[in-house]
Each structure stands twice: as C-alpha cells, then as structure tokens.
C-alpha positions in Angstrom: 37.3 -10.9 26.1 33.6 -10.6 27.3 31.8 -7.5 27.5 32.9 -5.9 30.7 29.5 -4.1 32.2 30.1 -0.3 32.7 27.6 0.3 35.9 24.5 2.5 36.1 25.4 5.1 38.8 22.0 4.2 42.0 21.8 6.6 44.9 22.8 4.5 48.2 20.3 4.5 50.5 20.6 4.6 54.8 19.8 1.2 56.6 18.2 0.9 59.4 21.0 -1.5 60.2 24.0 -0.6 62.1 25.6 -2.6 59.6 28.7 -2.0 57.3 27.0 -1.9 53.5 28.6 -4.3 51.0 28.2 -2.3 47.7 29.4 -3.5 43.7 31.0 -0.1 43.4 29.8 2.3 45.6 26.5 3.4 46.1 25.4 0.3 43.7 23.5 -2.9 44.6 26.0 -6.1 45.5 25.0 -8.9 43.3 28.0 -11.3 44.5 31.4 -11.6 42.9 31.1 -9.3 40.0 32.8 -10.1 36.7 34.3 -6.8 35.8 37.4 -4.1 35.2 36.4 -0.4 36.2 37.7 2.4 36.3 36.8 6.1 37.3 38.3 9.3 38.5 37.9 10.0 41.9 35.9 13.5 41.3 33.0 11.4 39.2 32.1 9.2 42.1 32.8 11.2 45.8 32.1 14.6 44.2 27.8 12.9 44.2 28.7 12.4 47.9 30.2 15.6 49.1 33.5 14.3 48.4 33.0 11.1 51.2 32.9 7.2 50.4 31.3 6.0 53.8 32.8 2.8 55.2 31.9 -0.2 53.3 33.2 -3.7 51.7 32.9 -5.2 48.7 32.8 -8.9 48.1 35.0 -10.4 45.6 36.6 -7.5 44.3 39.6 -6.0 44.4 40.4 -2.1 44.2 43.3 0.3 43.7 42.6 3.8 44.8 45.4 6.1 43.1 45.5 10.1 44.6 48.1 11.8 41.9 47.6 15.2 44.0 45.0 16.4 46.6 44.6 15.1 50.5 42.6 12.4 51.8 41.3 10.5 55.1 41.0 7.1 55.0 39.8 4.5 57.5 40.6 0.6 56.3 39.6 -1.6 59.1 40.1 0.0 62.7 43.3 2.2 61.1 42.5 5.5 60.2 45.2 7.6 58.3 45.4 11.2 57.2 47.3 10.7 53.3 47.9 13.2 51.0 49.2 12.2 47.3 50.9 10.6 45.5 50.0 7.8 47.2 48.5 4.2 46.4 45.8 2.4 48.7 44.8 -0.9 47.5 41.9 -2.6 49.4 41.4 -6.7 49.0 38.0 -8.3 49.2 36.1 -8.0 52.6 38.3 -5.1 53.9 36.6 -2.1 55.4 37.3 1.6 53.8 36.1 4.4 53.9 37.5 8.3 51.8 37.0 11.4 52.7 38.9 13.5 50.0 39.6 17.4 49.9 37.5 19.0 47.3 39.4 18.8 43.9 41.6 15.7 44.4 42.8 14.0 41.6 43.2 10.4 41.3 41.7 7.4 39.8 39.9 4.4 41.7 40.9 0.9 39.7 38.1 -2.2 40.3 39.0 -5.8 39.5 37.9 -9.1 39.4 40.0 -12.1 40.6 38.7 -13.6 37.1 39.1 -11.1 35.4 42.8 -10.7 36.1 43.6 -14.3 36.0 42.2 -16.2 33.4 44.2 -16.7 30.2 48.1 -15.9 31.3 47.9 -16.8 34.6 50.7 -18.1 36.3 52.9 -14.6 36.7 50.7 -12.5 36.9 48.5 -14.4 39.8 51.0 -14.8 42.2 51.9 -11.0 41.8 48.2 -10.3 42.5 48.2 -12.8 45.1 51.5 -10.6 47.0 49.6 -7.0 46.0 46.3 -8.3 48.0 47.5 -10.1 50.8 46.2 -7.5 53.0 44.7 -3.7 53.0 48.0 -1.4 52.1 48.6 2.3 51.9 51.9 2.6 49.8 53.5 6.3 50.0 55.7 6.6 47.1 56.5 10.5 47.0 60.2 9.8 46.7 60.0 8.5 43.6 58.8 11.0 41.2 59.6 8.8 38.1 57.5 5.6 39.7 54.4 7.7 40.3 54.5 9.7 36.6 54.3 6.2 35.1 51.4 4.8 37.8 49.5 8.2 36.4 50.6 7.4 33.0 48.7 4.0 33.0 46.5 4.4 34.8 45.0 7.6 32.7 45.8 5.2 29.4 43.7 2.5 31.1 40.4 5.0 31.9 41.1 6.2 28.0 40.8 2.8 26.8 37.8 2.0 29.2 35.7 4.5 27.7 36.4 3.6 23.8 34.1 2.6 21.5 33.9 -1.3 21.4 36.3 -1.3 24.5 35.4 -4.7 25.5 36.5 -6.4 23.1 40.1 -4.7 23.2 43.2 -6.7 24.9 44.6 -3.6 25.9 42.3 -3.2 29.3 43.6 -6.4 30.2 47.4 -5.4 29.3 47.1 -2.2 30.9 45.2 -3.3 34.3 48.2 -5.9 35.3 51.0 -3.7 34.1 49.2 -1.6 36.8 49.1 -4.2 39.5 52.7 -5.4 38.1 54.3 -2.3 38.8 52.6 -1.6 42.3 54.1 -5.1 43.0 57.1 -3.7 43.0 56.6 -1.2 45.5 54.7 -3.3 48.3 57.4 -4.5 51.1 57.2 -7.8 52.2 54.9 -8.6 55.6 56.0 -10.9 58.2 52.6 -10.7 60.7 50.7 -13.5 61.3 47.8 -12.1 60.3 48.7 -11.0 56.8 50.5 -14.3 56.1 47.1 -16.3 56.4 45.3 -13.8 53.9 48.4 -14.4 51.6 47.8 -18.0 52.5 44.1 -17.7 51.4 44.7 -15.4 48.7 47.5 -18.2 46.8 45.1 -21.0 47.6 41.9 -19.9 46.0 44.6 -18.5 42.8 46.0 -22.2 42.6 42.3 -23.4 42.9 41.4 -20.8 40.0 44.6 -22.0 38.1 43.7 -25.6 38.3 40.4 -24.6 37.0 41.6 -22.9 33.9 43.8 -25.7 33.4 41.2 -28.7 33.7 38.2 -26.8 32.9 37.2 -28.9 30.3 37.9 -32.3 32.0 35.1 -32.1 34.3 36.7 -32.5 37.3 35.1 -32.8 40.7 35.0 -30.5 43.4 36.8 -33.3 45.3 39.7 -33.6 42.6 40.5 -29.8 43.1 40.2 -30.7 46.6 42.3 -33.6 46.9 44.9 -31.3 44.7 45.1 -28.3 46.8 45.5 -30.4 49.6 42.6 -29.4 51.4 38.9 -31.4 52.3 35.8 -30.6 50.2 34.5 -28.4 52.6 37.1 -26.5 53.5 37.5 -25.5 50.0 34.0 -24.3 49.6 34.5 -22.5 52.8 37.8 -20.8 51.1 35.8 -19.6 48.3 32.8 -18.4 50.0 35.5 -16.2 51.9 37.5 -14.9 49.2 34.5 -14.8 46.4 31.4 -15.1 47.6 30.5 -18.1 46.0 30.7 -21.6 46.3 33.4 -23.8 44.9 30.8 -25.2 42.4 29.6 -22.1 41.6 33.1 -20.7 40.9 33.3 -23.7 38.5 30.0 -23.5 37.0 30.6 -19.8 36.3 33.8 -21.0 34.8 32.6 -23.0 31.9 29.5 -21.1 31.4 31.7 -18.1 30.1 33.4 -20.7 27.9 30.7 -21.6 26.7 29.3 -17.9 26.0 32.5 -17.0 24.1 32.5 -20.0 21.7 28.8 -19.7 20.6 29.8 -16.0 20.2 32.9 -16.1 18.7 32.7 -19.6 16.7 30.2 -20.7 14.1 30.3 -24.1 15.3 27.1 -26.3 15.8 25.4 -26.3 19.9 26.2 -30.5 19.3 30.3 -29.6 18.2 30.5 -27.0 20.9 29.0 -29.4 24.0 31.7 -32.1 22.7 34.3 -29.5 22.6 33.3 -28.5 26.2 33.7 -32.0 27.5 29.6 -32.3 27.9 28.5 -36.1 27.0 25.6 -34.9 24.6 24.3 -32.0 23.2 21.2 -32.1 25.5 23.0 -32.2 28.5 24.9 -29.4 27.6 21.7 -27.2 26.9 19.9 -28.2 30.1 23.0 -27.1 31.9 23.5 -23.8 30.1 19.5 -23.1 30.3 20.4 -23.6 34.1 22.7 -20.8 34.0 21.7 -18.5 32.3 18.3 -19.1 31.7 18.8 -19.3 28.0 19.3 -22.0 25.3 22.2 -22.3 23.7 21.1 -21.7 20.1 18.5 -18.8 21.9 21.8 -17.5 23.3 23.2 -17.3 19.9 20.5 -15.8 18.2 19.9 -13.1 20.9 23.6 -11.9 20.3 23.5 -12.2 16.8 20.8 -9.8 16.8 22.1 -7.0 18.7 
C-alpha cells in the first residue's frame, strides 16, 4: 500500500461567492479526487471552528461521521436534522453537509477514497460500498448497544493504526476501514425512491468500470472497450466519472497504472526496460515519456528520489 498523505491542517477562507465550498477535508484546498484514508476525532477538526463544519462538498470522497456520545445538527442537502449519538451519518461524493456539534462531542469522522477501498479485493467489498453510498444516510442505531460498542471499537483501532509509525505501509488500515463500512452495511435499510436508485445506479457503474480496470489494467484497453463493456457510449462514460470522481475516464485510467507503476519501481528491483514490459508498455521509452507525463519524473529519477529518503 502507497503512502496515504496525512493533510496539513489550512484555515478556510470566506468567498466572495455565494457558492457551496468544495474542500479535500475541511478547511483544506480541493485538488480533485484525492487518493487517501483519514481519519480524525471530531473535537480535533470542529473544535478550530467553534465546534461548526459549514455546508460544503467534497468531490470524490466518501465520509463516515461516527458521534459515540454528544448532540449534533446537521444539514445534508435541503434536510436538516437535530441527532444526538450514537448515531452514523455517511455522506457520498457531491452531497451537501454541514455539523454543528455540542461542545465536547465524541465521535470520529472516517474519509475514503473509492480507490482506495476498492483496488485489490474488490468484488465483495465494492458492491457493499456501492449499497452504503447510494445516497446521504443518517442511521440511528441506539437500540443496539452491542452494534455501536463494536463501530467505536473499530473505529478507535482504525485512528490508532492511522497514527503509527510507518502506518502506510500496514494492511491493517485497509482491513479495518471496510470492516467499518462492512458492518454499517448491515445496518442501512434498503431504498426504493427513484432518486436514490439512480445514484445506486451511478455508484455500481463507475465500481464495475473501476473493477474492469483492475482487472485489464495491464492490457491497455481503450476507453471505448470499457465502454462497449459497461454497456454505455464513450461519452457517457466520461460523463459518469466526471460525476462520481472528478476526473475523466482517461484520467481514472492513467492514474490507475501510474500507481502501478510507482509501487513496482518501489517495491521491485527490476530494470525501468522489465518493468514497462511487465506493464504492457511496447518499449521502455514509451513507458518513460508516459510516466514523465504523470508525474513529472523519470522513472529511474523516481527510483532514485525514493531510494533516497
């Protein structure tokens, strides 16, 4: 596993927009689909902001906002709800939400990736993420003391594991954040609306699209073959990942194989020419023009750069 970037906390600053601000985490510059796993307590973040998050989205990224005890208003969309723990609010991509704890609450806010969660074992565990996300969610479980003592359980082992020494490179994040999402699977009831059936819709398509990927990754294929195999147009798969991650379908590949590519000349001692055969590149040149593209990087300067830290 890559390292996972632990953010540096910015102040946010007022626009002179009416607009709703798109934010990484809160208060921190958006820089597209980001490629991480945080998480905080709720006290570290809102406590900086009198105990309010402001309405805001966040593109490409998923988050779980656990309150274990304490009271808390929150707006998702055009709801508004007065919530006091334990309680689970999960928030998809693009949603609206806004907190407004009491002073003192205790609870943990969860961030994920769609990548993040999915590549690797996939196939189980994406279309439980698919059913948790289908739409914004506030899930009350108060009757079920057991259920919430092992969401806390987790969740705490999670932001203990987060903040180890040499964290990223542990499979337990990983483990822990879908036995997370796996268990609050269980608890979401099943939606029969129109309008939460299309994001479900949108949600399984762009996961099939991201399990194709992983899959054919290193065949090459063409935006039009995961296309043609989704069942959709070219276009109308670019628009569905612009919608769900900010990024083109391209990109989303792109991205793909240049993580690939990052973990073998990190992880393997193999020559730049073995690797760009390995990775289904024609030559080794081409490979290195299109990782220089990427990241702006060779691949053997790449290697050396990490080697050195």
């Amino acid at each position: 596993m890559e390292h996972m970037p632990k953010p540096v906390r910015k102040t946010a600053t007022p626009s002179t927009k009416a607009a709703i601000p798109t934010f990484a985490l809160y208060g921190e510059a958006a820089v597209g689909a980001e490629e991480l796993l945080h998480i905080e307590e709720v006290r570290a973040r809102s406590s900086l902001y009198q105990w309010e998050i402001s309405p805001h989205t966040h593109r490409g990224l998923y988050q779980l906002l656990w309150v274990q005890q304490g009271a808390v208003e929150v707006v998702l969309d055009a709801n508004r709800q007065s919530l006091t723990g334990p309680v689970a609010i999960v928030v998809p991509p693009g949603v609206v939400h806004g907190f407004k704890f009491a002073p003192d609450t205790d609870g943990l806010v969860l961030t994920v990736s769609t990548r993040f969660m999915l590549e690797g074992e996939f196939q189980v565990t994406g279309e439980a993420f698919c059913a948790l996300f289908e739409s914004a969610a506030v899930l009350q479980i108060s009757e079920d003391k057991t259920l919430g003592a092992r969401m806390t359980a987790l969740l705490h082992n999670l932001l203990l594991e987060f903040h180890a020494p040499l964290s990223s490179d542990s499979p337990v994040l990983l483990w822990l954040a879908r036995s997370v999402l796996w268990l609050l699977t269980q608890m979401r009831p099943e939606r029969s609306d129109t309008d939460a059936h299309r994001a479900l819709r949108q949600q399984r398509l762009f996961t099939r699209f991201l399990l194709l990927l992983e899959q054919h990754l290193l065949d090459h294929w063409s935006l039009q073959q995961y296309a043609a195999r989704l069942g959709l147009s070219t276009q109308r798969l670019n628009r569905l990942t612009r919608e769900v991650s900010g990024q083109s379908g391209l990109e989303v590949v792109h991205a793909r194989l240049t993580r690939e590519a990052c973990r073998r000349l990190i992880y393997t001692a193999a020559p730049v020419g073995n690797l760009a055969s390995e990775l289904g590149f024609e030559d080794a040149a081409y490979f290195s023009r299109f990782f220089k593209k990427q990241t702006g990087k060779t691949p053997l300067g790449f290697r050396q750069e990490r080697e050195g830290v």
